[in-house]
C-alpha positions as CSV (number, residue, x, y, z in Angstrom):
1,X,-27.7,27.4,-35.4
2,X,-24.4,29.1,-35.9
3,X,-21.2,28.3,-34.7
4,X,-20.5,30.5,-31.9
5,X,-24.5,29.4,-30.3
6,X,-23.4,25.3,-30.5
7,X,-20.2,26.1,-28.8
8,X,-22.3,28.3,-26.3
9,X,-25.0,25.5,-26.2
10,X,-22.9,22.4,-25.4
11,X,-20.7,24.0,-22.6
12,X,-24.2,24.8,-21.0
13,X,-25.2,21.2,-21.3
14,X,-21.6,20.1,-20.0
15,X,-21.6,22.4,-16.9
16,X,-25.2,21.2,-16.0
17,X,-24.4,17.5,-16.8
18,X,-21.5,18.3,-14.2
19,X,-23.6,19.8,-12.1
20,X,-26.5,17.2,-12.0
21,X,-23.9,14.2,-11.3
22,X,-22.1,16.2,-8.3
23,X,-25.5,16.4,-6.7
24,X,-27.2,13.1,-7.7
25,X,-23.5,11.3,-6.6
26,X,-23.7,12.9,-3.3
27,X,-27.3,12.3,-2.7
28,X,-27.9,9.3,-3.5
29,X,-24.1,8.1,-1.1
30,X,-25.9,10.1,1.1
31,X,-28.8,8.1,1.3
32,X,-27.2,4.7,0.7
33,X,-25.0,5.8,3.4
34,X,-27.8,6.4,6.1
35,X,-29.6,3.1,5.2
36,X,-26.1,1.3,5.8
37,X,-25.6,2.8,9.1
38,X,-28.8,1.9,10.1
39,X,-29.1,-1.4,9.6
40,X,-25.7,-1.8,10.1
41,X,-24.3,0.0,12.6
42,X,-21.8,1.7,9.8
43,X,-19.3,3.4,10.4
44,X,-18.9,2.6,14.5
45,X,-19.1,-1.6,13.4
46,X,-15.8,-0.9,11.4
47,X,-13.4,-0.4,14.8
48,X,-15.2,-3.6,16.1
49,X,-13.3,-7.0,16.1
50,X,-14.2,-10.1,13.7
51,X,-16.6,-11.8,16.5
52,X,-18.9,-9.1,16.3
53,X,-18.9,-7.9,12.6
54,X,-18.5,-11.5,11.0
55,X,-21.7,-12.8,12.6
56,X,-24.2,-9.5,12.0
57,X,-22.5,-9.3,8.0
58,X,-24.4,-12.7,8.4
59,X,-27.1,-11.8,9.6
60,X,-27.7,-8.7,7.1
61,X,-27.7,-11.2,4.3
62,X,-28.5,-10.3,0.6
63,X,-29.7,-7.3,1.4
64,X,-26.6,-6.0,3.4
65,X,-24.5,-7.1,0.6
66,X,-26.6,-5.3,-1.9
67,X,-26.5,-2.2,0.3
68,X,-22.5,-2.4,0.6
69,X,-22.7,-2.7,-3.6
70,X,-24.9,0.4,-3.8
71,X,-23.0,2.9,-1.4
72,X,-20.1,1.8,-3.8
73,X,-21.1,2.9,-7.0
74,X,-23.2,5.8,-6.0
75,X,-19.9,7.3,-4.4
76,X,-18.7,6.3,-7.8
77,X,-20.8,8.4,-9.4
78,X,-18.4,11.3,-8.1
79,X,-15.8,10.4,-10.4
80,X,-17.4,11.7,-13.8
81,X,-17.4,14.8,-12.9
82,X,-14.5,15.4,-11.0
83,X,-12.8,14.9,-14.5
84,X,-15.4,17.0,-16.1
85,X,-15.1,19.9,-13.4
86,X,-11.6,21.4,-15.1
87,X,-13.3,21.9,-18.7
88,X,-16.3,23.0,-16.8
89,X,-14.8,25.9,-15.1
90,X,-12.7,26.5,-17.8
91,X,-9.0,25.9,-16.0
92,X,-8.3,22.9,-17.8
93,X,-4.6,24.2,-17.9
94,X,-4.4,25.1,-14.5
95,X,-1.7,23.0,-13.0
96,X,-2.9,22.5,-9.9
97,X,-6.5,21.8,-10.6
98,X,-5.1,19.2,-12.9
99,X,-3.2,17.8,-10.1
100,X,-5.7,18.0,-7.6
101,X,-8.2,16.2,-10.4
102,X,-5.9,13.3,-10.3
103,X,-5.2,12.5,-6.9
104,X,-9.6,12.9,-5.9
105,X,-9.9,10.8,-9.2
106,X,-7.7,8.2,-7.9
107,X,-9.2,8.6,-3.9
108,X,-12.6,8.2,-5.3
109,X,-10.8,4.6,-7.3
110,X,-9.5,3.9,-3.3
111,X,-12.7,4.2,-1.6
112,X,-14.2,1.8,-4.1
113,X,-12.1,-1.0,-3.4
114,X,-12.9,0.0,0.1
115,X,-16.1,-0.6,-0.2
116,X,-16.4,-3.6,-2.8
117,X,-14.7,-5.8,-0.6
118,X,-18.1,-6.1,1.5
119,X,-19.1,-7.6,-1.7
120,X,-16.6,-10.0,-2.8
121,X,-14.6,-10.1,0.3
122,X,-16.2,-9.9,3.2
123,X,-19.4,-12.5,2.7
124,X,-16.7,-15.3,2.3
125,X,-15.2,-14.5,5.3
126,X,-18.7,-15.1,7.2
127,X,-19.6,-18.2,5.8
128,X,-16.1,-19.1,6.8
129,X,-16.8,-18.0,10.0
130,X,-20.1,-19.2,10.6
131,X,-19.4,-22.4,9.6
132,X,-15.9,-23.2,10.8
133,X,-14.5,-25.0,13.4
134,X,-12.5,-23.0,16.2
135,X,-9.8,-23.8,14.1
136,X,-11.2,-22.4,10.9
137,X,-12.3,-19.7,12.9
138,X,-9.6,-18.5,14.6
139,X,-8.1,-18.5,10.8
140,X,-11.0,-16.8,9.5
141,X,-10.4,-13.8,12.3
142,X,-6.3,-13.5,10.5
143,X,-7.7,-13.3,7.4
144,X,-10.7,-10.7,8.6
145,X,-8.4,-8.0,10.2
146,X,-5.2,-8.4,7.4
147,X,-7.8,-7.5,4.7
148,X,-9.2,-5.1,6.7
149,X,-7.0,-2.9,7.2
150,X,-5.4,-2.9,3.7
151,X,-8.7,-2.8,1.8
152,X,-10.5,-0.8,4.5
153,X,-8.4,1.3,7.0
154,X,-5.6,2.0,4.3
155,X,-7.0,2.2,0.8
156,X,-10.6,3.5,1.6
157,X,-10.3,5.2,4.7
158,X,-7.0,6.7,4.6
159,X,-6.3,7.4,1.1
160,X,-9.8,7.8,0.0
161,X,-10.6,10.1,2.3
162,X,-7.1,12.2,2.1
163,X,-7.1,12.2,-1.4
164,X,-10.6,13.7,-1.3
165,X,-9.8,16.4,1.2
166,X,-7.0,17.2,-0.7
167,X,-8.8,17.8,-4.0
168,X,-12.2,20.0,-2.2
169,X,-9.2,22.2,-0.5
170,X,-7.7,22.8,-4.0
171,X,-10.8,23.4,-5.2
172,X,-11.9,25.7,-2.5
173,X,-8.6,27.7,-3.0
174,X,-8.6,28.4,-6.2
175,X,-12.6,29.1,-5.9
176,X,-11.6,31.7,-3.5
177,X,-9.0,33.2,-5.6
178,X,-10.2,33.2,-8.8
179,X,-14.2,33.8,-7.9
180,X,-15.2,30.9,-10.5
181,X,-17.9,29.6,-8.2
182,X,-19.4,32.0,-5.9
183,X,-17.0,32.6,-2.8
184,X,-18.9,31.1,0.4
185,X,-18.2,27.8,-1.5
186,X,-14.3,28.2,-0.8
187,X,-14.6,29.0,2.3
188,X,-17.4,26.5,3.6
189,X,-15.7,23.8,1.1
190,X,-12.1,24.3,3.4
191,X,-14.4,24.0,6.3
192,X,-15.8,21.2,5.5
193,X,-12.3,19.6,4.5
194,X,-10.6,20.5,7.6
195,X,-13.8,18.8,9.5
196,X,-13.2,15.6,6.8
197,X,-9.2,15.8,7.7
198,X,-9.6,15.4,11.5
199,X,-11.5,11.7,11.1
200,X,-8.0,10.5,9.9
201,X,-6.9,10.1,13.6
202,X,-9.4,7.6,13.9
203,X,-7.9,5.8,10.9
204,X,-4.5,6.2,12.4
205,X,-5.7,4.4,15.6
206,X,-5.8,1.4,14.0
207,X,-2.6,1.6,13.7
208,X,-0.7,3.4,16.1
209,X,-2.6,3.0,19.7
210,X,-3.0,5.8,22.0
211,X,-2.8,8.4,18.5
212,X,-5.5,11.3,19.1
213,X,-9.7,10.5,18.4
214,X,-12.3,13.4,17.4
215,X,-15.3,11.1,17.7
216,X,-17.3,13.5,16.3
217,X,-15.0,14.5,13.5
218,X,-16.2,11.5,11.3
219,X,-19.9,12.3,11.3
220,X,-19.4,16.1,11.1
221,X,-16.5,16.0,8.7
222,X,-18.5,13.2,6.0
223,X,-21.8,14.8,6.4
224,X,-20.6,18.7,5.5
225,X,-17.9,17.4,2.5
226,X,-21.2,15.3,1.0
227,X,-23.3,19.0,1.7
228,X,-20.9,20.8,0.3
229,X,-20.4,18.9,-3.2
230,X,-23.9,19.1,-3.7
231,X,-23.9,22.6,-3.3
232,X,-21.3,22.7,-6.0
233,X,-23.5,20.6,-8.0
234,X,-25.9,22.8,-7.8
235,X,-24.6,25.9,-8.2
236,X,-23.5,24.7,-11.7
237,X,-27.1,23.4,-12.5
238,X,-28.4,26.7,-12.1
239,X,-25.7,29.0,-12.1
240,X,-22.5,28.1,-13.8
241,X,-19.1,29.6,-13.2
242,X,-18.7,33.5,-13.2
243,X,-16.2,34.3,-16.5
244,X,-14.3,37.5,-16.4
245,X,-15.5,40.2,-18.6
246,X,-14.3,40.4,-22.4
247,X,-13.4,43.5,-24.3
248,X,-15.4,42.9,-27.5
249,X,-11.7,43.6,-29.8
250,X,-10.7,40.3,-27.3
251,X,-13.7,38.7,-28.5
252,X,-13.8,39.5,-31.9
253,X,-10.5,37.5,-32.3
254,X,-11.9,34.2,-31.9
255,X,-16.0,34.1,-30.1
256,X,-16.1,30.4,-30.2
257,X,-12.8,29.6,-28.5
258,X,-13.3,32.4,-25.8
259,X,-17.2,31.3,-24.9
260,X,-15.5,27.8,-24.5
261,X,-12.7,28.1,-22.9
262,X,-14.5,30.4,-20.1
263,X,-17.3,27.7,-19.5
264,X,-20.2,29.8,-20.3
């Protein structure tokens, strides 16, 4: 095998790789998803006060606990290729890729935390609870809401959500400009951002009473942001990104680099 077919031969294998953990991350959340609001009540359980979510954490037992741990690290999942996805589509030197590659990198590093305190937190807190005195109790329900909404409402909800919108509209803008990735993609993808955007006002209420609620915007706006990075992930498993045509005295001045840096 020459050169020019291993360069050709391992962006294929990169873009697919890409491709394959887009989809499998935002499957398998998906589904880990689905399985916690069903036996948990998740997301609605979140705006409830410690009385309530204390004792059914309790209740869930092991297996909650173990659900909590995998909805964490198959969002996590998302985070390999999002640093893959510049090289991939062969803008690694565009600016605002780059940009937008760091801030969903560091959302995905947010929702995490968000998440992992279910594990390491929150089952503390119960036993507390559970066990305690009124005293101990009443203590217990401080501790529940101050680490709430720093771990949940601020660092996963807010800025792991924002920080994800923010990198699937850069994506979908420079999709649509530079027709990488097919266009519907760019245009559903800022759809399905705006949709993902709107669910910060329930986020916000915690915070500021009265501010604005979309009920619906959290269902709808999760649901089509997971659908549409599959579809990415897809589209690069069986597609790839669309390169520009190269006049073959453009070629001839250096295959290997060109066939790279285009993502073929």
């Amino acid at each position: 095998m020459n050169s020019t077919s291993a360069a050709v031969e391992e962006s294929v294998t990169l873009r697919r790789s890409t491709g394959l953990f887009l989809t499998v991350g935002a499957v398998s959340f998906g589904i880990a998803a689905t399985i916690l609001s069903l036996t948990f009540d998740w997301p609605d359980i979140l705006r409830e006060d410690a009385d309530v979510v204390l004792p059914a954490f309790s209740l869930g037992g092991t297996t909650l606990i173990g659900t909590w741990f995998a909805t964490a690290w198959t969002y996590a999942i998302l985070l390999v290729p999002m640093l893959l996805l510049p090289r991939v589509l062969g803008r690694a030197n565009d600016a605002i890729l780059r940009v937008a590659t760091i801030i969903g990198s560091a959302s995905v590093a947010f929702s995490l935390i968000g998440f992992l305190r279910w594990v390491f937190v929150v089952p503390a807190l119960a036993r507390a609870y559970e066990t305690g005195d009124e005293l101990t109790r009443a203590a217990t329900e401080a501790a529940w809401l101050a680490q709430h909404q720093f771990g949940g409402a601020l660092l996963g909800e807010h800025l792991g959500q924002l920080g994800a919108v923010v990198w699937s509209l850069a994506l979908s803008v420079i999709i649509l400009r530079s027709g990488v990735l097919p266009r519907l993609l760019g245009w559903t993808g800022i759809l399905a951002s705006v949709a993902y955007l709107l669910n910060q006002g329930d986020i916000l209420a915690t915070a500021i009473p009265g501010f604005p609620v979309l009920d619906i915007a959290g269902l709808v706006g999760s649901t089509s942001w997971g659908l549409w990075v599959a579809a990415v992930g897809v589209i690069l498993v069986l597609r790839g990104p669309r390169v520009a045509r190269v006049s073959p005295t453009a070629s001839a001045v250096n295959p290997v680099s060109k066939l790279v840096e285009m993502g073929v």
